[in-house]
C-alpha positions in Angstrom: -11.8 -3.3 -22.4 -9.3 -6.4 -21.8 -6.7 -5.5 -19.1 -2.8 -6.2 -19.4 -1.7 -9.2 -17.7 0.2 -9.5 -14.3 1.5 -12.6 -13.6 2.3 -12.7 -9.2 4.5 -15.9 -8.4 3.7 -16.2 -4.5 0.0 -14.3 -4.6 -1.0 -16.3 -1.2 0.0 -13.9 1.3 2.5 -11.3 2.3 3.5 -8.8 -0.8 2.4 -11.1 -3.5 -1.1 -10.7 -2.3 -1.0 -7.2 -1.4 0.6 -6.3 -5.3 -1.7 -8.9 -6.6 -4.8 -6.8 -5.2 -3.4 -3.4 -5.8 -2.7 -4.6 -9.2 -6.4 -5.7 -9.4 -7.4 -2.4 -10.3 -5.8 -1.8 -14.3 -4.9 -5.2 -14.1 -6.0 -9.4 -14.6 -4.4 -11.1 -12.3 -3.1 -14.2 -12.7 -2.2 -15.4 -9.4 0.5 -18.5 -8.4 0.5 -20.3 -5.2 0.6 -23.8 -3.5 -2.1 -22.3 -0.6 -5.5 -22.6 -1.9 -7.1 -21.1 0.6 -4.9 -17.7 0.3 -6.2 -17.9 -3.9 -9.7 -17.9 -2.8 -9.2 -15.2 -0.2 -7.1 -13.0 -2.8 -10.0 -13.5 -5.2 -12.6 -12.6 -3.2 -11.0 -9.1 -2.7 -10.5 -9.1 -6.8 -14.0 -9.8 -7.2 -15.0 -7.3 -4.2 -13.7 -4.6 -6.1 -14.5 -5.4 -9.4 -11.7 -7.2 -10.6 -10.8 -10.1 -12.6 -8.4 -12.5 -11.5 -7.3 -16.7 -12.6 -5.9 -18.6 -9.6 -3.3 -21.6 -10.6 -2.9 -23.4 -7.7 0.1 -25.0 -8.0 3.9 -25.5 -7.0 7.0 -23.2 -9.0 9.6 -25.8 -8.0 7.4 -28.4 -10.5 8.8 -27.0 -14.0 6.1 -29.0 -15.7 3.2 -27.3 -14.6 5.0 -23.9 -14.9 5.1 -24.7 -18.2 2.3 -25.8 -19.1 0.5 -22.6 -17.1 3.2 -20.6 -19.2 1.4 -22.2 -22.5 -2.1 -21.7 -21.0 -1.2 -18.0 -20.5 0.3 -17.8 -24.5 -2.3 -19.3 -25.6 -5.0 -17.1 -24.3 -3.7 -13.7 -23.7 -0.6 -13.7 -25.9 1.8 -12.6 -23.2 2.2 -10.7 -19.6 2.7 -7.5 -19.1 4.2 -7.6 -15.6 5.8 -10.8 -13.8 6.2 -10.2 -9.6 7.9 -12.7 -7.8 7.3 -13.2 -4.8 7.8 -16.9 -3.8 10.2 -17.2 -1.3 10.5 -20.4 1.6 11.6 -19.0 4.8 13.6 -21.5 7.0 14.0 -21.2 10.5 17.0 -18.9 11.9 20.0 -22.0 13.0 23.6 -21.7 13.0 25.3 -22.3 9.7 26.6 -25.8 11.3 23.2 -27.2 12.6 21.5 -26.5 9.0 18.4 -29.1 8.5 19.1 -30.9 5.2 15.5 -30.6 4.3 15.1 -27.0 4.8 18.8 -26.2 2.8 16.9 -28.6 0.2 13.8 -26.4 0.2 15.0 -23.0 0.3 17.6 -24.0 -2.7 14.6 -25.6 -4.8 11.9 -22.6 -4.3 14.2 -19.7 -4.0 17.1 -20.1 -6.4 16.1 -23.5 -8.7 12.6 -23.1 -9.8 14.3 -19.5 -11.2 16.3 -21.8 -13.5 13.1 -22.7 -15.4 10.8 -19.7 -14.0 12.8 -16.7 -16.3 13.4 -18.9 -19.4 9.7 -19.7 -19.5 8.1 -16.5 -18.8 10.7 -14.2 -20.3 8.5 -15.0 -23.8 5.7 -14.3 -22.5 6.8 -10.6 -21.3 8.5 -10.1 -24.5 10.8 -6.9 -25.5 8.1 -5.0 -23.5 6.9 -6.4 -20.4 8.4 -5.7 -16.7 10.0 -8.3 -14.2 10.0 -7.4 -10.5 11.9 -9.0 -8.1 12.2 -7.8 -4.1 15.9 -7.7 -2.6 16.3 -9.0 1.1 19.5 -8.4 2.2 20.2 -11.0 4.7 22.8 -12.7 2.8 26.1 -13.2 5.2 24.4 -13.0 8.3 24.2 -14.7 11.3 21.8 -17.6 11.4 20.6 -17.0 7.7 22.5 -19.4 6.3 20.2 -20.8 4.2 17.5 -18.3 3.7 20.0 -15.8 3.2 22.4 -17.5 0.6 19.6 -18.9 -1.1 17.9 -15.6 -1.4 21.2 -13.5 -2.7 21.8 -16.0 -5.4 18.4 -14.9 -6.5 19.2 -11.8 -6.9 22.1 -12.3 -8.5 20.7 -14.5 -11.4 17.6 -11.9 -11.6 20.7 -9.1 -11.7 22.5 -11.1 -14.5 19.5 -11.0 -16.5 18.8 -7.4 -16.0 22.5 -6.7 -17.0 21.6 -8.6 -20.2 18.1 -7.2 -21.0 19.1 -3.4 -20.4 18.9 -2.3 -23.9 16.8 -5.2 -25.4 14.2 -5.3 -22.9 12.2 -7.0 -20.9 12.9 -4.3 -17.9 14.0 -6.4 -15.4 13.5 -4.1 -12.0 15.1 -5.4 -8.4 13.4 -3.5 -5.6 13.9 -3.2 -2.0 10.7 -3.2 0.3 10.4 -2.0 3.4 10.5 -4.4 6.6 7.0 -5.5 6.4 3.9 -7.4 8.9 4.4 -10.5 7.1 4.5 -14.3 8.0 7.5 -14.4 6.8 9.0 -11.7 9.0 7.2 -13.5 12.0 9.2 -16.7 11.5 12.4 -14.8 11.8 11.7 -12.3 14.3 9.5 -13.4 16.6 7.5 -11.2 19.6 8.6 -7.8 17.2 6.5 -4.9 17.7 4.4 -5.2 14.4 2.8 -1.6 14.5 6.2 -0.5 13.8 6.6 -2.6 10.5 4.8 -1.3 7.3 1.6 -2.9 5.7 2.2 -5.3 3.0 -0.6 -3.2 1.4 1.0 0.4 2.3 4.3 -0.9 0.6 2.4 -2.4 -2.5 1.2 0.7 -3.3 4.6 2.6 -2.6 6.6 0.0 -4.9 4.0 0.2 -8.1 4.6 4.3 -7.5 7.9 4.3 -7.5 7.5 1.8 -10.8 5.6 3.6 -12.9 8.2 6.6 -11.9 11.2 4.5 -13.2 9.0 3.1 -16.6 
């Protein structure tokens, strides 16, 4: 039996890997990432549990090879049926007036630009049918998330703009909120937290697809 596609941007670690293995179950995974060595780990839980997944090592921000994975994915599957995103760059916490111009560089080019060229290339691929899922991170206007924070709400917005326009045409574009979550990424911005108070990114994988399938 050939399995719908998912496509997870960000599979590495965190939620992308967690929805990437849940997923692993009625799903192939295709799974995006610059960290190799995250890939090989995800895969060996696919495989563990009889799964199937393609790793594509490689950067979102470089439009060319999004593209030409984009065409790889056409080309032998025909189209995805579910696209997580899940790629984010986390900048260190720093007042608004001491921001590094690298990091306001980065956190621009992975979390708002390489949407620019991420939604008009996989939007074909998930058709009238397929599902978009994007997680909301409300940090936006707070103190010392200047760039995370703007950088992250203006990818929202776009992914909220395309929702708007897809409502009654499809794909379903869905924007969800997780819960605060054991991730590296929480780590860097709060360090010495009490992690056994924070959800599992696995735990919350399996609560967001449930309350997906409830809203499909």
């Amino acid at each position: 039996m050939t399995h719908p596609i998912a496509l997870i941007t960000g599979a590495s670690r965190g939620l992308g890997f967690a929805l990437a293995e849940a997923l692993a179950d009625t799903h192939h995974i295709v799974a995006v990432a610059r960290t190799v060595g995250g890939l090989e780990d995800l895969d060996d839980r696919i495989q563990a549990k009889g799964g199937q997944a393609t790793l594509a090592p490689m950067d979102i921000t470089n439009a060319d090879a999004m593209a030409q994975l984009c065409r790889s994915v056409y080309d032998r599957w025909g189209g995805v049926a579910l696209w997580a995103h899940c790629a984010v760059h986390a900048a260190p916490l720093t007042p608004a007036n001491h921001i590094d111009a690298r990091d306001w560089a980065k956190s621009v080019n992975i979390n708002l630009t390489a949407m620019g060229h991420l939604i008009p290339y996989i939007a074909p691929l998930l058709g009238t049918t397929g599902t978009a899922l994007f997680f909301e991170d409300g940090r936006g206007g707070e103190k010392f998330f200047g760039h995370y924070g703007t950088t992250k709400a203006a990818q929202i917005a776009l992914a909220r703009s395309w929702q708007a326009e897809t409502r009654s045409t499809g794909p379903q574009v869905q924007i969800m909120t997780p819960r605060p979550m054991a991730t590296a990424t929480r780590a860097r911005f709060f360090p010495g937290e009490d992690r056994d108070a924070l959800a599992h990114p696995r735990d919350e994988a399996a609560r967001l697809l449930a309350a997906l399938a409830l809203s499909a």
